[in-house]
C-alpha positions in Angstrom: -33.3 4.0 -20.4 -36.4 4.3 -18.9 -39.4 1.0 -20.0 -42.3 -0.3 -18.8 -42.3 -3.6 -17.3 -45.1 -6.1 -16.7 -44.7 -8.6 -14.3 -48.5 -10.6 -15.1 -50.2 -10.3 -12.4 -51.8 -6.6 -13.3 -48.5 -4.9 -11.9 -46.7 -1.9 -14.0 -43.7 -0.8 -13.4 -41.9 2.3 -15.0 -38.3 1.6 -14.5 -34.3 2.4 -15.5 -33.1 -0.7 -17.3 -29.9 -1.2 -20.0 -30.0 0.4 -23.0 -29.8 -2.8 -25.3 -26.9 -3.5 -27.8 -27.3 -4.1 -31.3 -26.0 -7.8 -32.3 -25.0 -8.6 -35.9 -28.3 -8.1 -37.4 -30.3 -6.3 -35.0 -31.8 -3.0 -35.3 -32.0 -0.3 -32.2 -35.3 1.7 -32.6 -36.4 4.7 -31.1 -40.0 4.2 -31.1 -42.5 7.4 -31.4 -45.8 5.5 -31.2 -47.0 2.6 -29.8 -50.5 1.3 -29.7 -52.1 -0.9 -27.1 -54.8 -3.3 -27.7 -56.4 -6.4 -26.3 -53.6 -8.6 -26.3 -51.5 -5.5 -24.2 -54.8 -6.1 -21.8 -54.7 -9.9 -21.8 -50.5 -9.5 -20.9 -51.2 -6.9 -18.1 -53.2 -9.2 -16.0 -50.9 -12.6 -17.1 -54.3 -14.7 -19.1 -52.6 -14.1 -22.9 -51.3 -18.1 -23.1 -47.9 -17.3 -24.2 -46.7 -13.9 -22.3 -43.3 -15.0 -20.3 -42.7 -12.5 -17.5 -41.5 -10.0 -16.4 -41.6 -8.2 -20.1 -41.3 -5.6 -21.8 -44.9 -4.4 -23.7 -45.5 -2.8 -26.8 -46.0 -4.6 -30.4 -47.9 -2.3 -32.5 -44.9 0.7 -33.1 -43.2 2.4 -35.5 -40.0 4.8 -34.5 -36.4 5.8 -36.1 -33.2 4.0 -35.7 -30.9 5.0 -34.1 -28.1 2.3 -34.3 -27.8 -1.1 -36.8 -25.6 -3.9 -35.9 -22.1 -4.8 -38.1 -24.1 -7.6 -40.5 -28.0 -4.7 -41.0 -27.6 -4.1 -44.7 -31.0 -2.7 -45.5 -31.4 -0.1 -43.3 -29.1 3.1 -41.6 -28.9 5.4 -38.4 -31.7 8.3 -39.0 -34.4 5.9 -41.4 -38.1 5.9 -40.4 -39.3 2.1 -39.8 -42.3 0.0 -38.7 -42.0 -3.5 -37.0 -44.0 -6.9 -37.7 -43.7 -8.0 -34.1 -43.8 -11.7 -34.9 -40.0 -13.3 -35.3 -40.5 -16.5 -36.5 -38.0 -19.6 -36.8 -38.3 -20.1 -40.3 -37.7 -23.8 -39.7 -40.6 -25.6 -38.2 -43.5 -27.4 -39.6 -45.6 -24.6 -39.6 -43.2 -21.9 -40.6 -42.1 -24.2 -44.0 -46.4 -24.3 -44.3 -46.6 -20.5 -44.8 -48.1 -20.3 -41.0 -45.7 -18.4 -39.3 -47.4 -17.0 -36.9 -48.3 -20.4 -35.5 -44.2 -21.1 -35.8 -43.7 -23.6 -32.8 -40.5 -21.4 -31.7 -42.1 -17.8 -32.3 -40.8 -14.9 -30.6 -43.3 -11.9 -30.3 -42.1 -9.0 -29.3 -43.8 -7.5 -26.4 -44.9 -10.6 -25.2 -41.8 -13.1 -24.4 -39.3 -10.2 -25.3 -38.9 -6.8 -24.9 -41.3 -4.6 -26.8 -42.2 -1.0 -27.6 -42.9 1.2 -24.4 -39.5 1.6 -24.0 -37.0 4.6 -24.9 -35.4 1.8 -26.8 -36.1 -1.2 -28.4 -33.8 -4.0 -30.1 -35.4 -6.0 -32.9 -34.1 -8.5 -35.6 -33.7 -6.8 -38.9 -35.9 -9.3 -40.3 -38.7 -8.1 -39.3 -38.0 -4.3 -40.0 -39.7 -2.5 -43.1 -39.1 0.9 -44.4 -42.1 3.8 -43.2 -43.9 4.8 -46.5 -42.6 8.4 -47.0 -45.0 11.1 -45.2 -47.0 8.4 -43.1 -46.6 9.8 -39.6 -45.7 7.4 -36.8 -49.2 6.9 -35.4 -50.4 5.9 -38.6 -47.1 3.8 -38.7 -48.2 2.0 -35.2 -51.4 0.9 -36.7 -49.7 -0.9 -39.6 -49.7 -4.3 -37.6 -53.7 -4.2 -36.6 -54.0 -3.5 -40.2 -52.6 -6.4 -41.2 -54.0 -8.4 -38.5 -57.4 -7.8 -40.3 -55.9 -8.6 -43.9 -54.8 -12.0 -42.3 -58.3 -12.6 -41.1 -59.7 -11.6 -44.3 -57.8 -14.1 -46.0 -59.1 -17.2 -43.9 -62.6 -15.8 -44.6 -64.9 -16.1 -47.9 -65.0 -12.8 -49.9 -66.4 -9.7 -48.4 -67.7 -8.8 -52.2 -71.6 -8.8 -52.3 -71.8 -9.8 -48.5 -73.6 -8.9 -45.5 -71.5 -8.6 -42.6 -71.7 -8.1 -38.9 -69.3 -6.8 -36.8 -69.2 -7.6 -33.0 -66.9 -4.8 -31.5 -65.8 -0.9 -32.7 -62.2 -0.8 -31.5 -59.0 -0.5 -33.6 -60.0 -3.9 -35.1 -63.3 -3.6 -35.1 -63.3 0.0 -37.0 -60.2 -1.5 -39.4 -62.2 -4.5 -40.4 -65.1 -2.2 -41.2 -62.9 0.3 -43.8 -61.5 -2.7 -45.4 -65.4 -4.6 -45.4 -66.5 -1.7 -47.3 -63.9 -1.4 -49.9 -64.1 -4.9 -50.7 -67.4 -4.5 -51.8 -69.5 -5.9 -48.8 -73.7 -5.4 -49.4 -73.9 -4.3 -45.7 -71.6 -3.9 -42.4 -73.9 -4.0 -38.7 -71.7 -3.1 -35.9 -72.6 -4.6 -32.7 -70.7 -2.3 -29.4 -71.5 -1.2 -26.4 -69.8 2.3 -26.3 -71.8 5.0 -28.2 -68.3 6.9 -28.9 -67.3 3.9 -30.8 -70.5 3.4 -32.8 -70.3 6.9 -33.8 -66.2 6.0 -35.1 -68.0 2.7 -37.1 -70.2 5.1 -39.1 -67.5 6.9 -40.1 -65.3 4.0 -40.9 -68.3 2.9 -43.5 -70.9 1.0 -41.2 -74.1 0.6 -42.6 -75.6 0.3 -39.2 -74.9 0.6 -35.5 -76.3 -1.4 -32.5 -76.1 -2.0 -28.6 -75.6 -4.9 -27.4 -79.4 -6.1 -27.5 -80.4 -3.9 -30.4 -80.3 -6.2 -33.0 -82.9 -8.4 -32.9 -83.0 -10.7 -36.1 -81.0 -14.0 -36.7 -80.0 -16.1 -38.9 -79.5 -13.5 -41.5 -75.8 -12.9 -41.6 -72.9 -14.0 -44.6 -69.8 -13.3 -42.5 -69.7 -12.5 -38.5 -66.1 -11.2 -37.4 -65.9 -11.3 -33.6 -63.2 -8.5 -32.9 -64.6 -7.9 -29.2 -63.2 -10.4 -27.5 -66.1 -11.2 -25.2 -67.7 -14.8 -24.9 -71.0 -13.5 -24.5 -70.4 -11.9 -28.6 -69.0 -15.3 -29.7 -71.9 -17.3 -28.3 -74.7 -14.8 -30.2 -72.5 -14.4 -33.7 -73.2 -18.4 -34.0 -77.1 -17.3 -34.0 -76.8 -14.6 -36.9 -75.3 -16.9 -39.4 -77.2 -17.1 -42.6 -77.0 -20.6 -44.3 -73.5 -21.4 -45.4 -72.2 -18.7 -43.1 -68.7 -18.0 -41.9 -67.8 -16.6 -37.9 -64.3 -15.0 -38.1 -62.8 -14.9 -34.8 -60.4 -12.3 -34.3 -61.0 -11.2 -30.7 -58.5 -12.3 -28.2 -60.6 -14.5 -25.4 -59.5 -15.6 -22.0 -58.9 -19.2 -22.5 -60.8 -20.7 -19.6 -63.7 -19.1 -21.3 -66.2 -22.1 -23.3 -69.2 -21.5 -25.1 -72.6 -23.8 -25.8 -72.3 -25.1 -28.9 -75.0 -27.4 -31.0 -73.5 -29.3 -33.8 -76.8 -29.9 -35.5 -76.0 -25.7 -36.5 -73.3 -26.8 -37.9 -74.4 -29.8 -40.3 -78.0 -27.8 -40.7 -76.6 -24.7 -41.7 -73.1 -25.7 -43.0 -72.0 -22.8 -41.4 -68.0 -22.1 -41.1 -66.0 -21.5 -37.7 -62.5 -19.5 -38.7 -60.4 -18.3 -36.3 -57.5 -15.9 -37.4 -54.4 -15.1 -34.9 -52.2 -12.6 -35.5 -51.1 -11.5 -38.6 -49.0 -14.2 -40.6 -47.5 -12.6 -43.8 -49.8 -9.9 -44.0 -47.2 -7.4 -42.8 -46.0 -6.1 -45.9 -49.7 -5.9 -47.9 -50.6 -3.7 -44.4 -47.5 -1.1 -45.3 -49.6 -0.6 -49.1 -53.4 -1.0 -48.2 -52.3 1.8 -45.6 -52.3 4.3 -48.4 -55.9 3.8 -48.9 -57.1 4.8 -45.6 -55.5 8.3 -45.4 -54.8 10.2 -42.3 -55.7 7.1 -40.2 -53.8 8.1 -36.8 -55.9 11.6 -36.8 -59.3 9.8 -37.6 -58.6 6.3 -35.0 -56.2 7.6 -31.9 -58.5 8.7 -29.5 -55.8 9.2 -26.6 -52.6 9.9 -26.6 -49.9 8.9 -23.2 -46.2 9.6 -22.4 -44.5 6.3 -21.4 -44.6 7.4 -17.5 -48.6 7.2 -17.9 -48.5 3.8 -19.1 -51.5 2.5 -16.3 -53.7 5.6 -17.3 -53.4 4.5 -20.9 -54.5 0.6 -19.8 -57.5 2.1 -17.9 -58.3 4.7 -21.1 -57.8 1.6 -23.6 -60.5 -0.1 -21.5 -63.2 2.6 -21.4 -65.6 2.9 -23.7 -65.0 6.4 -24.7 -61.6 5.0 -26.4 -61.1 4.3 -30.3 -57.4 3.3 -30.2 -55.1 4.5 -27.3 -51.1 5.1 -27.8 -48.3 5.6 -26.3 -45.5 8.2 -27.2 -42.4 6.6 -25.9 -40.2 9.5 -25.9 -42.3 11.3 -23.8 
């Protein structure tokens, strides 16, 4: 089958490899769509702290199987499905905790295993849900972003009654917005560079939209989510908290990267620092809050890619005239 490989140091590769075998409880998947975000970006150049290499990349998909191994007793050759890309142990401290997506033994797929942008892709049944009838496969890809941002939400106060400032319009970014809103949030700023993307943030249900620069008052803010990525928007979210204010990091950052911090902020305006990785046991609440954000694919995927294309969809995923880029693996 053809896949694309990563080998960390900004290399891709499109290359034959085996078509994998099912074991007992593994599921073959043809996936349709696969989206790339941040953490594809982080893997490509080898700064994401837990990518093992050469691998596989892909971890937001959804596809059809295609074969089931001799123990898969929930689902069948032909079904629609979506993947929560996180296999945990189910054993360790933090997995008997709840936190399984800080499981000491995790496996995520498409960063130390094979993932999506392949023809193929073998996955543990456990982590395999049905594809809500009629949701098309893009949609279906942006199932685990979606519940990236329910996880987040959870760590954070209430959006109800709040005033809220986003830092960053991508897939999270614009996700984080839709759900702000209908949780009740007073206002949603959006802080973000590209003027394609602020445009998607009104539409999503921003109140207002912002350069970098724009926005000039501080200090007035309930909840900042940081779903850029960039130190620079970490550094300046600490300076719009309102008293008793809460800064929801969601953006993936390089981790040499360090920020100035003063303490005296943080007993002066008992303000909150939550950070929120990944997506926990959000998974199956993303598969139902999707129905409330109908025809999501047609109104987020900017850019589509066959597999071959992979590097052109890495460069498009960094531009700024990108809202969510995606991959059609059997293309």
């Amino acid at each position: 089958m053809r896949a694309i490989v990563l080998d960390g140091r900004g290399s891709v590769e499109l290359t034959e490899m085996p078509e994998p075998i099912a074991g007992p409880f593994d599921v073959i998947i043809a996936p349709e769509a696969a989206g790339i975000c941040g953490t594809d970006l982080h893997v490509c150049h080898g700064d994401y702290p837990t990518g093992k290499f050469p691998v596989v990349p892909g971890h937001e998909f959804a596809g059809t199987v295609i074969s089931v191994g001799s123990g898969v007793s929930r689902f069948k050759i032909g079904d629609r499905v979506c993947v929560d890309p996180n296999v945990a142990c189910g054993h360790c401290e933090q997995c008997r905790l709840g936190a399984v997506n800080l499981c000491h033994h995790l496996v995520p797929i498409g960063v130390t295993s094979s993932g999506a942008c392949a023809e193929l892709v073998s996955v543990p049944e456990q982590v395999v849900y049905s594809l809500p009838e009629g949701l098309d496969m893009g949609s279906g890809a942006l199932i685990e972003p979606l519940a990236c941002v329910l996880h987040g939400f959870r760590r954070s106060p209430s959006m109800r009654d709040k005033r809220v400032l986003v830092y960053g319009a991508g897939s999270i970014g614009l996700l984080a917005t839709a759900v702000a809103r209908a949780e009740g949030a007073t206002s949603i700023d959006i802080i973000e560079p590209s003027r394609v993307r602020r445009d998607a943030a009104m539409e999503f249900g921003a109140t207002n939209v912002f350069a970098p620069g724009q926005r000039t008052t501080d200090r007035d803010i309930d909840i900042v989510i940081e779903a850029s990525g960039h130190i620079s928007a970490v550094s300046d979210a600490i300076k719009r908290l309102a008293y008793r204010g809460t800064l929801l990091q969601m953006g993936v950052c390089s981790p040499e990267d360090s920020i100035h911090l003063h303490p005296y902020d943080l007993f002066d305006r008992e303000l909150t620092l939550t950070g929120s990785q990944s997506l926990e046991s959000s998974y199956p609440d993303a598969i139902k809050k999707i129905a409330d954000l109908p025809n999501l694919a047609e109104r987020m995927v900017s850019h589509t890619f066959p597999l071959a294309d992979f590097a052109a969809a890495l460069e498009a995923a960094r531009s700024e005239g990108a809202r969510k880029v995606q991959i059609l693996p059997q293309v």
